[in-house]
N, C-alpha and C positions, 0 to 999 in steps of 0.2 A: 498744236495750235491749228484748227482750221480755221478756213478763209471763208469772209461770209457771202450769200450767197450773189450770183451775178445776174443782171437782167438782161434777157434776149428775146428777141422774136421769134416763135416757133413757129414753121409750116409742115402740115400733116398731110401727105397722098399715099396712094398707090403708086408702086413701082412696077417695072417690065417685068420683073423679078418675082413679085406678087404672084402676077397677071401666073404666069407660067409653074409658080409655087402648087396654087390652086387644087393641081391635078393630084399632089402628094396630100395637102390636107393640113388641117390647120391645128392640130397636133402634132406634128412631125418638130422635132428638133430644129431643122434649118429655119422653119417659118418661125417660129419660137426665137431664136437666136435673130433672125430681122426684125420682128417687130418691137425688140428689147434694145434697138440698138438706135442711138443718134449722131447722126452726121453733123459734124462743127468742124468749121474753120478751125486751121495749125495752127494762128496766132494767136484764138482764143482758147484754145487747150492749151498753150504754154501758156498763156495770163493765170489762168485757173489752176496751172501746176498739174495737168493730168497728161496722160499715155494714152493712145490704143486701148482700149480694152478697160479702163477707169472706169469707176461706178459712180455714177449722178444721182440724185434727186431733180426734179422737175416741181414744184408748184406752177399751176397755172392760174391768170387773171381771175379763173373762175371757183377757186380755191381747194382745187384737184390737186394729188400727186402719185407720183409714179418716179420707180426707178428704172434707167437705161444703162447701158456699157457705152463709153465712150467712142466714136471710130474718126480721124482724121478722113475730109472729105472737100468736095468743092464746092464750099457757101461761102455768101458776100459773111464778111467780119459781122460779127453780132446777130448771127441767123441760124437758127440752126435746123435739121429736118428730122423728120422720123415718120416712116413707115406707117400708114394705118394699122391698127390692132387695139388689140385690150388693153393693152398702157394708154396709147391716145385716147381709148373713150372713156378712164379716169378724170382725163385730164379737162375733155370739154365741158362746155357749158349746158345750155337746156335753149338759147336760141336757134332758130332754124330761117330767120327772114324770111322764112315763108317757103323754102325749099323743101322743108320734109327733112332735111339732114343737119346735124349740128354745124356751127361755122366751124373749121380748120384750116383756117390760112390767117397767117396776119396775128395770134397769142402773142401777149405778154407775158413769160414765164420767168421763175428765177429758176438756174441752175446753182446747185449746193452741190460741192464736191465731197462724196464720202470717203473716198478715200484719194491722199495724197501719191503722186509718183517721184514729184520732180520739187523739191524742196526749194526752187533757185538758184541751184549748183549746179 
């Protein structure tokens, strides 16, 4: 039986990690493995019955989607972050306010958990 899917706030940046990635290249495994990956609060990953390393679905407001791996992390309850990359720009819309760049901060996404770890026991 899966659970159906949960609504959260995504915020999408650049990290120090990135920044410093760069030099390796944006094929490399490790960068590959960050930008597949989303940072959620412990409480919401136990609400959602998932681990470390659990596979998500993402829909976003703008009716994008994109799979991530799970990572327990330090976000407020109901927020969650991920890395800019090719999953993010799935995920966005097509407004720019006028910036030249899609908005990523502030989505309404649902998270779908595809696969379960923690049954409630």
């Amino acid at each position: 039986m899966s659970l159906p899917p949960k609504r959260f706030i995504l915020n999408a940046g650049r990290t120090s990690k990135q920044g410093v990635q760069i030099n390796i290249g944006k094929e490399s495994d490790e960068y590959i493995a960050m930008v597949n990956t989303l940072i959620m609060h412990a409480g919401d990953m136990q609400e959602l019955g998932l681990a470390n390393g659990a596979a998500v679905r993402l829909r976003s407001e703008y009716g994008g989607t994109a799979e991530f791996k799970c990572q327990e992390g330090k976000v407020p309850t109901g927020m969650i972050f991920v890395p800019y990359g090719p999953p993010t720009c799935k995920l966005m819309g097509s407004d720019t306010e006028g910036t030249g760049m899609p908005i990523s901060k502030n989505w309404e996404v649902e998270v779908e958990p595809l696969e379960t770890t923690n049954h409630g026991t």
